[in-house]
N, CA, C and O atoms as a Tinker XYZ file with bonds, in Angstrom:
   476  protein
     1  N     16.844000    6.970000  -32.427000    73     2
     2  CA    16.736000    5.573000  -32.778000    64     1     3
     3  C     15.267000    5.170000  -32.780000    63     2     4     5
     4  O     14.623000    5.376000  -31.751000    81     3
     5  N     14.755000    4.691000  -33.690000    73     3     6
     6  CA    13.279000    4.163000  -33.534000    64     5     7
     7  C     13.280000    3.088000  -32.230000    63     6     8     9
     8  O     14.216000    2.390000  -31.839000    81     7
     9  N     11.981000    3.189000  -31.720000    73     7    10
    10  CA    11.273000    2.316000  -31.432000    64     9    11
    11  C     12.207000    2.392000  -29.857000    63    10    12    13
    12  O     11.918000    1.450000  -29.119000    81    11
    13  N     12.972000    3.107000  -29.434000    73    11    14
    14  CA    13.770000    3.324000  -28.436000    64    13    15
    15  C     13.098000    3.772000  -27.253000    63    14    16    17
    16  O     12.428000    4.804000  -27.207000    81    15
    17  N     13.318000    2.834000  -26.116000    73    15    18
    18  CA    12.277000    3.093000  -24.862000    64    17    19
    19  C     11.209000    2.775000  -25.118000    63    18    20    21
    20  O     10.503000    2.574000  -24.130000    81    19
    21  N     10.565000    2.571000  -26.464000    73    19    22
    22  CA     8.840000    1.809000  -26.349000    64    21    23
    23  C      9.052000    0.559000  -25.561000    63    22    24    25
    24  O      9.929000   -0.298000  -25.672000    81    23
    25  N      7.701000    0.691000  -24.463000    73    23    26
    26  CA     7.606000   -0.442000  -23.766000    64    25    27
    27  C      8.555000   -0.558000  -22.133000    63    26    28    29
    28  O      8.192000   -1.371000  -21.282000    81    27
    29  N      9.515000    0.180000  -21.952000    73    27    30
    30  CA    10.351000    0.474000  -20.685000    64    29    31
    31  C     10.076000    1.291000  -20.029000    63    30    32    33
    32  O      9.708000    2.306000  -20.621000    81    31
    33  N     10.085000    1.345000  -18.457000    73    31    34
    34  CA    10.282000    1.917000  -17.424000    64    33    35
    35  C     11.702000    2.351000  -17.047000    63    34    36    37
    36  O     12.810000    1.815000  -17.056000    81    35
    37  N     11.240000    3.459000  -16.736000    73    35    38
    38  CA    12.822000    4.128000  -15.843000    64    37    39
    39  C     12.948000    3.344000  -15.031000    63    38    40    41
    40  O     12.086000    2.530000  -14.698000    81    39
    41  N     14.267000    3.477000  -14.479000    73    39    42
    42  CA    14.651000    2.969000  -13.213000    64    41    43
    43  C     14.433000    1.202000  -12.991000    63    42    44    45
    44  O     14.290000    0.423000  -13.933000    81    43
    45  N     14.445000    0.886000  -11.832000    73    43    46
    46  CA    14.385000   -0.417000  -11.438000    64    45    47
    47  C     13.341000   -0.980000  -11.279000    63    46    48    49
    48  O     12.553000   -0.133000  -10.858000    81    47
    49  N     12.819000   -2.009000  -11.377000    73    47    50
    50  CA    11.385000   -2.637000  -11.369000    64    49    51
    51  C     10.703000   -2.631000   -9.577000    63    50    52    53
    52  O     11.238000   -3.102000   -8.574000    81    51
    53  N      9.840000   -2.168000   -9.663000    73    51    54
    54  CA     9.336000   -1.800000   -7.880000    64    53    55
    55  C      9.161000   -3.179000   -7.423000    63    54    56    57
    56  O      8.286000   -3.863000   -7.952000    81    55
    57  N      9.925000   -3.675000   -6.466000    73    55    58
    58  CA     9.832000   -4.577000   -4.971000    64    57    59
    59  C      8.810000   -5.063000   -4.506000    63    58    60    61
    60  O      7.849000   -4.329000   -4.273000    81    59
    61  N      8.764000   -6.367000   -4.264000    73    59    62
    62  CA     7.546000   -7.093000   -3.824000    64    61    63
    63  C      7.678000   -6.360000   -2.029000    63    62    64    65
    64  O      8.745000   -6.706000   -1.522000    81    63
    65  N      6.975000   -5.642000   -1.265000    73    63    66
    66  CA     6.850000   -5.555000    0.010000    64    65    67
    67  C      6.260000   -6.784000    0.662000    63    66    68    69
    68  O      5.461000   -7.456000    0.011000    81    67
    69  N      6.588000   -7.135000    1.897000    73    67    70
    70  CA     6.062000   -7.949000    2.461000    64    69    71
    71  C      4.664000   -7.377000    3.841000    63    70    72    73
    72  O      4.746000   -6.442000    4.637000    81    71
    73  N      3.917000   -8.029000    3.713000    73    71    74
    74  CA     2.779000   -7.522000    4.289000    64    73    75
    75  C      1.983000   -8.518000    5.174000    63    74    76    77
    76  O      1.672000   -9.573000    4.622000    81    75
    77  N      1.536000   -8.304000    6.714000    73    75    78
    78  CA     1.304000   -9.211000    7.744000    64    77    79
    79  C     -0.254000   -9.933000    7.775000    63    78    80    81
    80  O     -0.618000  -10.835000    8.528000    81    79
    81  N     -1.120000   -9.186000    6.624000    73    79    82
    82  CA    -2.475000   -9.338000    6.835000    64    81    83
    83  C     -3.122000   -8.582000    5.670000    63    82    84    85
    84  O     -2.914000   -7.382000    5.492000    81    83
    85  N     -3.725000   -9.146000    5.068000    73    83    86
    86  CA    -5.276000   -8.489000    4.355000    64    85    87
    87  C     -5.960000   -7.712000    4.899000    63    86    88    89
    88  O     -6.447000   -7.832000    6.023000    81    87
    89  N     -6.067000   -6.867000    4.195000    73    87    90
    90  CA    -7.752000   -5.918000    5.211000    64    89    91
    91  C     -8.871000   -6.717000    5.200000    63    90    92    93
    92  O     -9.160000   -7.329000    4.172000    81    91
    93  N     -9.650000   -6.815000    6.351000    73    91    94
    94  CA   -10.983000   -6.993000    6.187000    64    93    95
    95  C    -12.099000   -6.245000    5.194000    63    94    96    97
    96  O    -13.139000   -6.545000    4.607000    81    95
    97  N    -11.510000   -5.455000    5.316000    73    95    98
    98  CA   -13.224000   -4.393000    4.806000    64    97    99
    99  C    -11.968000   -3.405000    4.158000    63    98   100   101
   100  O    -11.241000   -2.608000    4.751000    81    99
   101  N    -12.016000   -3.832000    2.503000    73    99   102
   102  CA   -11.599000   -3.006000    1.696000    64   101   103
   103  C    -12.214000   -2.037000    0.744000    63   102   104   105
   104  O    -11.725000   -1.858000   -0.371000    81   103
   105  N    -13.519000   -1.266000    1.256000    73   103   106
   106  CA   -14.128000   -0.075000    0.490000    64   105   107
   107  C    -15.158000    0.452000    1.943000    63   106   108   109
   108  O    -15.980000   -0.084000    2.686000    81   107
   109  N    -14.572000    1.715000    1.797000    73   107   110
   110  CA   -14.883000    2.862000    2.561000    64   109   111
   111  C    -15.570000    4.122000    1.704000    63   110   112   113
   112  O    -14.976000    4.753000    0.831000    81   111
   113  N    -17.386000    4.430000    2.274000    73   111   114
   114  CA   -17.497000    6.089000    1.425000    64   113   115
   115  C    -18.463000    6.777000    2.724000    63   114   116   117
   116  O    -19.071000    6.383000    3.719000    81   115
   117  N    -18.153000    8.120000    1.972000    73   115   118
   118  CA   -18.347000    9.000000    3.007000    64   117   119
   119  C    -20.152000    8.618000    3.165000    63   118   120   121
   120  O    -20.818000    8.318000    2.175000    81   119
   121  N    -20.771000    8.704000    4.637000    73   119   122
   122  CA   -21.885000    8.040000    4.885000    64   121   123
   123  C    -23.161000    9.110000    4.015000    63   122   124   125
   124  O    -22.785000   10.279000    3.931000    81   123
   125  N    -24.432000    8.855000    3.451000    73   123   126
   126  CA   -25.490000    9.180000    2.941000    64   125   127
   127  C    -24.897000    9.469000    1.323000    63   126   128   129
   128  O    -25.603000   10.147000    0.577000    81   127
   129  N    -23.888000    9.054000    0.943000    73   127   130
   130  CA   -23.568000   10.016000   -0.539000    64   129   131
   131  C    -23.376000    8.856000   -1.150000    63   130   132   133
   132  O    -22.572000    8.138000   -0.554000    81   131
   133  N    -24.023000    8.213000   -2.559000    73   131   134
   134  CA   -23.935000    7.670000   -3.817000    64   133   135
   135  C    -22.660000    8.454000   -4.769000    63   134   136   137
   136  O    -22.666000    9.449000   -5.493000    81   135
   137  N    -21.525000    7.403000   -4.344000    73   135   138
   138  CA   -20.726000    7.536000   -5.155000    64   137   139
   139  C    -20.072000    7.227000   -6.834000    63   138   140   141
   140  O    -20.314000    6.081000   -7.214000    81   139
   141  N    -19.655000    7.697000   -7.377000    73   139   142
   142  CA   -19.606000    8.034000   -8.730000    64   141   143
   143  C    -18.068000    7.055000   -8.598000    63   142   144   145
   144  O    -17.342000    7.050000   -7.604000    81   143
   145  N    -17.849000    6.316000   -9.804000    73   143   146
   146  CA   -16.617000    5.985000   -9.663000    64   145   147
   147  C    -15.506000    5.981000  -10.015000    63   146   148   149
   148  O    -14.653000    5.096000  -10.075000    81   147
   149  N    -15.525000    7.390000  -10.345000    73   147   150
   150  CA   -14.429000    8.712000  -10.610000    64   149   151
   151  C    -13.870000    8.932000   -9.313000    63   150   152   153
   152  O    -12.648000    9.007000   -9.186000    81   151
   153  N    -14.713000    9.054000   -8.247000    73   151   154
   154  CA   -14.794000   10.052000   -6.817000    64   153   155
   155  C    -14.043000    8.905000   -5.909000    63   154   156   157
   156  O    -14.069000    8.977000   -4.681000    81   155
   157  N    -13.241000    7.638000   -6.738000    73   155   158
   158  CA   -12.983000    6.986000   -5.671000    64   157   159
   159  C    -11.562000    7.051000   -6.101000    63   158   160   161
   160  O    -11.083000    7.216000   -7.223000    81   159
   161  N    -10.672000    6.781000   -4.253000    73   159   162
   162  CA    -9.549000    6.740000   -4.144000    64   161   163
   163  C     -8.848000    5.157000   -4.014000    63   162   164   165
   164  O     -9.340000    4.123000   -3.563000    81   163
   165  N     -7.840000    5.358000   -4.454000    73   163   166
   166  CA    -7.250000    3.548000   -4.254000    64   165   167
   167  C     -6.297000    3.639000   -3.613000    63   166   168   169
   168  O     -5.568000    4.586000   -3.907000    81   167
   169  N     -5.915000    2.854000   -2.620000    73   167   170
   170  CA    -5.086000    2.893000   -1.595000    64   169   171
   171  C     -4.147000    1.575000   -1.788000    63   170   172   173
   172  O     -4.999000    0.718000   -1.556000    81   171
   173  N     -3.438000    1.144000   -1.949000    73   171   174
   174  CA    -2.743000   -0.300000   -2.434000    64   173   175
   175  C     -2.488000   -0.976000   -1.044000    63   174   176   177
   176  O     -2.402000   -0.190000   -0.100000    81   175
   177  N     -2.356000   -2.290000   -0.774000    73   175   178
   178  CA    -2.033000   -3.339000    0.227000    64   177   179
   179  C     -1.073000   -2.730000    0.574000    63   178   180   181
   180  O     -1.001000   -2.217000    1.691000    81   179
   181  N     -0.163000   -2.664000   -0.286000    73   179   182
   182  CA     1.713000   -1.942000    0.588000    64   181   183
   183  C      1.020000   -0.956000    1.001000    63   182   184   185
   184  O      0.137000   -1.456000    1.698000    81   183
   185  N      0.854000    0.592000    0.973000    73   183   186
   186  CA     0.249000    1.991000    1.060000    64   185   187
   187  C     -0.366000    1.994000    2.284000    63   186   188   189
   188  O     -0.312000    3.063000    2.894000    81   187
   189  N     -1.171000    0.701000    3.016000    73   187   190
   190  CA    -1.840000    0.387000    4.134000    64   189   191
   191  C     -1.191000   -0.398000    5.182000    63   190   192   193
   192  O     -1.464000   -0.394000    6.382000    81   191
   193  N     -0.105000   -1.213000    4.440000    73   191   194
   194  CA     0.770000   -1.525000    5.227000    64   193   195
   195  C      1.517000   -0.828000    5.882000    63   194   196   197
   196  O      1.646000   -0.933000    7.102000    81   195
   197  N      2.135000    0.011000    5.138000    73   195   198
   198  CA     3.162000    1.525000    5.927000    64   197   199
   199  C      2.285000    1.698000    6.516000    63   198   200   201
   200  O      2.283000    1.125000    7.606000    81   199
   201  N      1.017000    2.590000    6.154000    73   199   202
   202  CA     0.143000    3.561000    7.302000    64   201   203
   203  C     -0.245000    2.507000    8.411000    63   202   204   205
   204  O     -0.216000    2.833000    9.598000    81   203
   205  N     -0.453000    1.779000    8.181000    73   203   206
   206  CA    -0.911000    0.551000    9.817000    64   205   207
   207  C      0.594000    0.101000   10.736000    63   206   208   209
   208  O      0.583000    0.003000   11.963000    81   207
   209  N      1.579000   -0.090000   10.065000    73   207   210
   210  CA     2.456000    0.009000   11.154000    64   209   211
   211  C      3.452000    1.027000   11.734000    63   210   212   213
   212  O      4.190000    0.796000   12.691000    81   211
   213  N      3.366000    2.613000   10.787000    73   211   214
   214  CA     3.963000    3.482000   11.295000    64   213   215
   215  C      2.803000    4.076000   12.079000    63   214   216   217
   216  O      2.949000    4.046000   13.301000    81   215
   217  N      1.628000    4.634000   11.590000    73   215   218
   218  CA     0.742000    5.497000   12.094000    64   217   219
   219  C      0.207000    4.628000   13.170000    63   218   220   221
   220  O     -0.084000    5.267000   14.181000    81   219
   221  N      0.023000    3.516000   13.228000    73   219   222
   222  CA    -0.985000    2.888000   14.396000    64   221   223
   223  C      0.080000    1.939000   15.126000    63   222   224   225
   224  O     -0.074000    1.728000   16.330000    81   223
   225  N      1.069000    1.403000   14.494000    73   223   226
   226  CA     2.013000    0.032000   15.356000    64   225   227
   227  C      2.505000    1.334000   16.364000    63   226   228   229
   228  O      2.503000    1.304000   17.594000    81   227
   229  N      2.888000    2.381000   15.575000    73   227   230
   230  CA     4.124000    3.261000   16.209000    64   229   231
   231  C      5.370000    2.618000   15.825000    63   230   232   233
   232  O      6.380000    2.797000   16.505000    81   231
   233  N      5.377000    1.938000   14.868000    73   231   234
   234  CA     6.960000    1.669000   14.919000    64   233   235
   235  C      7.437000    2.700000   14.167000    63   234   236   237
   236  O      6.641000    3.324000   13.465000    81   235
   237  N      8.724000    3.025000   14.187000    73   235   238
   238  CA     9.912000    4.112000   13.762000    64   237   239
   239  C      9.779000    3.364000   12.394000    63   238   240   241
   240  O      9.547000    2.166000   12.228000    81   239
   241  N     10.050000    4.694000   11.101000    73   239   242
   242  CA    10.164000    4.202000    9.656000    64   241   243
   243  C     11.302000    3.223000    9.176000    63   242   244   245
   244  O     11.306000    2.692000    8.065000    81   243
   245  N     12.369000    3.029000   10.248000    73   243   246
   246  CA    13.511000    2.078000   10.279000    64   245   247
   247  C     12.907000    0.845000   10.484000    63   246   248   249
   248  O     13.195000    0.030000    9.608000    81   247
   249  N     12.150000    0.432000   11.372000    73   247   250
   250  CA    11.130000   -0.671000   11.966000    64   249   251
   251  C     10.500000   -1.591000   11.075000    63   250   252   253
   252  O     10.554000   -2.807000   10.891000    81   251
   253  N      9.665000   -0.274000   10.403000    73   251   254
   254  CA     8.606000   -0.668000    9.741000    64   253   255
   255  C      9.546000   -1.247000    8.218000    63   254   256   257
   256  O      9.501000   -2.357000    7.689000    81   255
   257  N     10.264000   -0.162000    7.862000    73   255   258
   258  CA    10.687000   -0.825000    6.618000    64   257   259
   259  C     11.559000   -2.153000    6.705000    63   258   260   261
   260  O     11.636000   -2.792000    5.656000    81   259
   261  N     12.100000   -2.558000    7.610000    73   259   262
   262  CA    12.639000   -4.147000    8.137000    64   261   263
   263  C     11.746000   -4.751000    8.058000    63   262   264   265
   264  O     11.752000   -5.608000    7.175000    81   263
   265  N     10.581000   -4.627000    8.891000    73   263   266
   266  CA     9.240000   -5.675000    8.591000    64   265   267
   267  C      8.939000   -5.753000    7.160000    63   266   268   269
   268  O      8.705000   -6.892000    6.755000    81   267
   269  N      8.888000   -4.790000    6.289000    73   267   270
   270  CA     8.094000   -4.443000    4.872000    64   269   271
   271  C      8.653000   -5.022000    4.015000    63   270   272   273
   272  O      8.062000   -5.321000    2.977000    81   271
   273  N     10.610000   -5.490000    4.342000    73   271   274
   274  CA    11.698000   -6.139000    3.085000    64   273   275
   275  C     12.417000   -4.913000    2.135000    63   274   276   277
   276  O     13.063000   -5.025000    1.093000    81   275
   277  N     11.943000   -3.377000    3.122000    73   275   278
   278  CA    12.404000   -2.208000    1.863000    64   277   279
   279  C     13.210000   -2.103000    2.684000    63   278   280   281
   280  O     13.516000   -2.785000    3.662000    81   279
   281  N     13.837000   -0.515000    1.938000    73   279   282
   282  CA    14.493000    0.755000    2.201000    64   281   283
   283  C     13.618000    1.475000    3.038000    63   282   284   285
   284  O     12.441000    1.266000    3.330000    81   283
   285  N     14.580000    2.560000    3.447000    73   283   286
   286  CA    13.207000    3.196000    4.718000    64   285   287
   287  C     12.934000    4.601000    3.579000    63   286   288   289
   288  O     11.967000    5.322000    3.821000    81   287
   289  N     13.471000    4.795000    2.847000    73   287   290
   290  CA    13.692000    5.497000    1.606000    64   289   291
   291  C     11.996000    5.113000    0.965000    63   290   292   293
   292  O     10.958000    5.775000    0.956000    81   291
   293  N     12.332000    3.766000    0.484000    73   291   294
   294  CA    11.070000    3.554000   -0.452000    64   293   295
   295  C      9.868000    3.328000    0.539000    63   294   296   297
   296  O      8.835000    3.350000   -0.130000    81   295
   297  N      9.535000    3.071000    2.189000    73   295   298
   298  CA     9.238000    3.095000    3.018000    64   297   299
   299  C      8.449000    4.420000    3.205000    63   298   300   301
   300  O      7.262000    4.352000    3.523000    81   299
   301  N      8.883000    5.283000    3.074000    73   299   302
   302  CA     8.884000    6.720000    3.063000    64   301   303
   303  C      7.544000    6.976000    1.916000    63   302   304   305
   304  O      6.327000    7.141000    1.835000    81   303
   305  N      8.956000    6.853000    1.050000    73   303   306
   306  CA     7.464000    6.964000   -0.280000    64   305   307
   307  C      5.992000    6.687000   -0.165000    63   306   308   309
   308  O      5.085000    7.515000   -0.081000    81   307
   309  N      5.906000    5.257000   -0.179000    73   307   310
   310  CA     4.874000    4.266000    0.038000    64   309   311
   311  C      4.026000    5.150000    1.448000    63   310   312   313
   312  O      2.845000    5.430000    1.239000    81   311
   313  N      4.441000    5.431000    2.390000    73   311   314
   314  CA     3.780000    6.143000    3.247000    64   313   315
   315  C      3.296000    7.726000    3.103000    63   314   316   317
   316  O      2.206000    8.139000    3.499000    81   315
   317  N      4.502000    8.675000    2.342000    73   315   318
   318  CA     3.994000    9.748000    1.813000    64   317   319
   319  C      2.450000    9.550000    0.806000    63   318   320   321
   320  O      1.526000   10.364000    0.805000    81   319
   321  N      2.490000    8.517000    0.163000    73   319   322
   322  CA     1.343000    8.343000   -1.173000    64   321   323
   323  C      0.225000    7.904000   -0.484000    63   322   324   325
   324  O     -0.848000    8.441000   -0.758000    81   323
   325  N      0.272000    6.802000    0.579000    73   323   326
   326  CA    -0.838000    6.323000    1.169000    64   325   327
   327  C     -1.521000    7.760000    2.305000    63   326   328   329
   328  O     -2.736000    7.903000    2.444000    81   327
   329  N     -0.750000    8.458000    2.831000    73   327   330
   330  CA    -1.319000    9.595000    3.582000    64   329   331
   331  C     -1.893000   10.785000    2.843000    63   330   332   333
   332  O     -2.646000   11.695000    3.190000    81   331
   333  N     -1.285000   10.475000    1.704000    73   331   334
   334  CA    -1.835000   12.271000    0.507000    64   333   335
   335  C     -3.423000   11.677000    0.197000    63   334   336   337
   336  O     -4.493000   12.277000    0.298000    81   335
   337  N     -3.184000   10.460000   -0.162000    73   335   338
   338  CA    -4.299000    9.786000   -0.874000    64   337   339
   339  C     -6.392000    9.750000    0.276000    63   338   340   341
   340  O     -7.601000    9.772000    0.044000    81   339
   341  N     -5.237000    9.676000    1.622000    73   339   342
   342  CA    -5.961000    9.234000    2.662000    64   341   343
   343  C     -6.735000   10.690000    3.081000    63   342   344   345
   344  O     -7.885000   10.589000    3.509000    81   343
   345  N     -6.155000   11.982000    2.971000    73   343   346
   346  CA    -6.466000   13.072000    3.532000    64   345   347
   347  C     -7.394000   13.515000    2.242000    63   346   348   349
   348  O     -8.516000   13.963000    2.479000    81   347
   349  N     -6.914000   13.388000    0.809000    73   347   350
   350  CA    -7.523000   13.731000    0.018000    64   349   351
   351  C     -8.962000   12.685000   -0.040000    63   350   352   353
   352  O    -10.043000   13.274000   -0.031000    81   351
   353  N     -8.967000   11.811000   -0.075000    73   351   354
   354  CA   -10.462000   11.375000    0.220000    64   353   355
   355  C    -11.533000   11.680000    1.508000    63   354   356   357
   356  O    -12.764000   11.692000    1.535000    81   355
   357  N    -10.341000   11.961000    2.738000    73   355   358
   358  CA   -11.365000   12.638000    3.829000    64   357   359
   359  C    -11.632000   14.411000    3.377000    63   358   360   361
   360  O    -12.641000   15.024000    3.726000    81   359
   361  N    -11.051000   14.727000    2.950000    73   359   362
   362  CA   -11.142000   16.339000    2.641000    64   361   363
   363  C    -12.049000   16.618000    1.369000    63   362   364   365
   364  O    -12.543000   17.727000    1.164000    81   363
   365  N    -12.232000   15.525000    0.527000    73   363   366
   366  CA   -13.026000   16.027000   -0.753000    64   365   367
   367  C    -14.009000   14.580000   -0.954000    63   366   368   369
   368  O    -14.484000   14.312000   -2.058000    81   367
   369  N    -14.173000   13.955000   -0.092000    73   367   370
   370  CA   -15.405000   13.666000    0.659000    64   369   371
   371  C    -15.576000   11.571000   -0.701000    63   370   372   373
   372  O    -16.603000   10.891000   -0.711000    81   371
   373  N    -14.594000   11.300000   -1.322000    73   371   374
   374  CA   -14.316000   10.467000   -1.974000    64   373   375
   375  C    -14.566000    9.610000   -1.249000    63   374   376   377
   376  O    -14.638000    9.753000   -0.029000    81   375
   377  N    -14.864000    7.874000   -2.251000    73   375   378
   378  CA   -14.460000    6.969000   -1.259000    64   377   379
   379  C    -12.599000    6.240000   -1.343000    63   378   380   381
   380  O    -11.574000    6.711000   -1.836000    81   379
   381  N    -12.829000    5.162000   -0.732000    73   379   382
   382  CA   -11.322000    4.810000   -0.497000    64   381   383
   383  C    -11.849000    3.249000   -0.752000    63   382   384   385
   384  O    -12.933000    2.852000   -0.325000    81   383
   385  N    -11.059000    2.548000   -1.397000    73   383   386
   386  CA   -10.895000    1.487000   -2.391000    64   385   387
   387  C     -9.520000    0.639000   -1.975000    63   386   388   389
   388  O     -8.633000    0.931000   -2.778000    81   387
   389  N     -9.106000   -0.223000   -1.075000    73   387   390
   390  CA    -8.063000   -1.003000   -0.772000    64   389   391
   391  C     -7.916000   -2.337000   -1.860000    63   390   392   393
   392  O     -8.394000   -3.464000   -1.987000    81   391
   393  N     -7.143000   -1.635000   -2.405000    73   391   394
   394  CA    -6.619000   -3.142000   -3.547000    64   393   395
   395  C     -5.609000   -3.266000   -4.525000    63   394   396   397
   396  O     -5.134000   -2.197000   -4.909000    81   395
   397  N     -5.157000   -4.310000   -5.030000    73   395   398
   398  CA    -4.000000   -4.056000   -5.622000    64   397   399
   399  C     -2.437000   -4.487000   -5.127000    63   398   400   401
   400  O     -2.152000   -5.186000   -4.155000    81   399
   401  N     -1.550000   -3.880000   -6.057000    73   399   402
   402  CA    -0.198000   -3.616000   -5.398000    64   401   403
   403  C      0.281000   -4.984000   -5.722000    63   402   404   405
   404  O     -0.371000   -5.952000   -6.115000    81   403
   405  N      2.001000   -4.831000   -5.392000    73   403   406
   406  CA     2.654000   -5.971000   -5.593000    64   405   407
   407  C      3.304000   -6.330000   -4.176000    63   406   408   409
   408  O      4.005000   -5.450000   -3.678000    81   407
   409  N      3.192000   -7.168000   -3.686000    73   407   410
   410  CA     3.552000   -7.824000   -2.255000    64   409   411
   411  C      3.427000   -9.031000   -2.329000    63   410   412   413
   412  O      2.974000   -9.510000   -3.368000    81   411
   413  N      3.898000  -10.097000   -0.938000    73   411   414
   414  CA     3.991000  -11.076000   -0.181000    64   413   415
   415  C      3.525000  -11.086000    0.868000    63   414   416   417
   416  O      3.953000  -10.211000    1.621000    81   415
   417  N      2.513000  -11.989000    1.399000    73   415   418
   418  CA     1.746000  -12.223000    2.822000    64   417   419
   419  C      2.782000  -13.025000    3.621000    63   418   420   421
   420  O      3.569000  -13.879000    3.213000    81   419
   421  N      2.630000  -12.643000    4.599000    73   419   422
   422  CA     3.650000  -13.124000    5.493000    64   421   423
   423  C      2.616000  -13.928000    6.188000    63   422   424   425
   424  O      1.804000  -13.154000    6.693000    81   423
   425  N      2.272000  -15.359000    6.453000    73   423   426
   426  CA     1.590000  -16.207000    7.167000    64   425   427
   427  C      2.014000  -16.625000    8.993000    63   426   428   429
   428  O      2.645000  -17.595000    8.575000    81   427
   429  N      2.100000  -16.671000    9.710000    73   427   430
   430  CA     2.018000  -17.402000   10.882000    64   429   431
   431  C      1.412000  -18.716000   10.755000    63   430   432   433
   432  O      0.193000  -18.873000   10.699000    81   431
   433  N      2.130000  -19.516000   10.715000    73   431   434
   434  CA     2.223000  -20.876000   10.956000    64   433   435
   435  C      2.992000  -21.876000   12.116000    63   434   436   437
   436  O      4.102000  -22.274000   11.762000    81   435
   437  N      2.633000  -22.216000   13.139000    73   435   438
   438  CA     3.167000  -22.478000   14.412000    64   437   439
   439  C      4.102000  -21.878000   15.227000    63   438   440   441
   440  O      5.023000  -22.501000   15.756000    81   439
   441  N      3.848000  -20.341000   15.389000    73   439   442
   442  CA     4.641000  -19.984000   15.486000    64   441   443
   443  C      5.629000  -19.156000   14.454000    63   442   444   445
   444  O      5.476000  -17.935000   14.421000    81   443
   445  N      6.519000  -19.687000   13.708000    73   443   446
   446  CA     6.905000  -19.442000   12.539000    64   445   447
   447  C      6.132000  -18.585000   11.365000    63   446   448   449
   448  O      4.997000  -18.693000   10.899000    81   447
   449  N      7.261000  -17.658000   11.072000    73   447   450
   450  CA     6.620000  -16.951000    9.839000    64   449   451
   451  C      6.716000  -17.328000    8.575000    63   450   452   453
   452  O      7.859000  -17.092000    8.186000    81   451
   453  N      5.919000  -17.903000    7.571000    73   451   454
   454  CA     5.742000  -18.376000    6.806000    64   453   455
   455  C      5.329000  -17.327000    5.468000    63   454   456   457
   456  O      4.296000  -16.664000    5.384000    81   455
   457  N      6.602000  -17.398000    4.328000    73   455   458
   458  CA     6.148000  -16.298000    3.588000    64   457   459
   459  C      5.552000  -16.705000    1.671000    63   458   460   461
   460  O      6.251000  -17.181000    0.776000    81   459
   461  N      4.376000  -16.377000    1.618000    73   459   462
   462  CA     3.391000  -16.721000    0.716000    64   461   463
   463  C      2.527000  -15.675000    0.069000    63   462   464   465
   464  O      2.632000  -14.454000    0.180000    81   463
   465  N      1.683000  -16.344000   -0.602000    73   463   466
   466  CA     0.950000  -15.727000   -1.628000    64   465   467
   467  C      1.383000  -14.399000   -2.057000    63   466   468   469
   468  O      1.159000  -13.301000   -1.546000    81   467
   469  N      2.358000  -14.871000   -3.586000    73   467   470
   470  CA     2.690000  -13.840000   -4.453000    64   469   471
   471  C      1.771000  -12.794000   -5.178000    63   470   472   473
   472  O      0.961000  -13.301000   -5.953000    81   471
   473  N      1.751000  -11.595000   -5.081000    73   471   474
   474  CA     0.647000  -10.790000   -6.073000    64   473   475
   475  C      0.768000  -10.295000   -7.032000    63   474   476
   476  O     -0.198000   -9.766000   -7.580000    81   475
């Protein structure tokens, strides 16, 4: 059939994650080296979200993906990609670039969690 699948994605449209905080300091390079900006890695808001609350909260991937609004499935993912990405820029000496992605900030507001700014 012409023109069939131009313009579509497989599968289901990827999930806004919900996320507790912005990074401060979103570009990291390895120290004395002028980087090229080929040599850089991108790490997405979700991608840092998994790695900051499984690798550093310690919460269990069940945990984390309740906080996140996923599956511990797509949870998984999102954490497999952010750790390949993370080793491959420490191992081949790249920088790392935090930005992007599709999510929701989760605000604190008196207490209360307050959920905002669409991306």
């Amino acid at each position: 059939m012409p023109g069939y699948g131009h313009g579509r994605q497989r599968g289901r449209c990827r999930g806004r994650r919900w996320i507790e905080r912005l990074p401060e300091t979103t570009y990291f390079r390895p120290y004395g080296q002028s980087q090229d900006i080929a040599d850089t890695v991108v790490i997405t808001v979700e991608e840092l979200e998994a790695l900051r609350l499984v690798d550093l909260e310690d919460l269990t991937q069940e945990e984390a993906a309740a906080m996140m609004g996923v599956s511990r499935k797509t949870l998984w993912n999102d954490l497999q990609r952010a750790r390949k990405k993370a080793v491959n820029a420490l191992v081949n000496g790249c920088a790392i670039r935090i930005e992007g992605g599709d999510y929701v900030q989760r605000e604190k507001k008196g207490g209360e969690m307050k959920y905002a700014k669409w991306r």
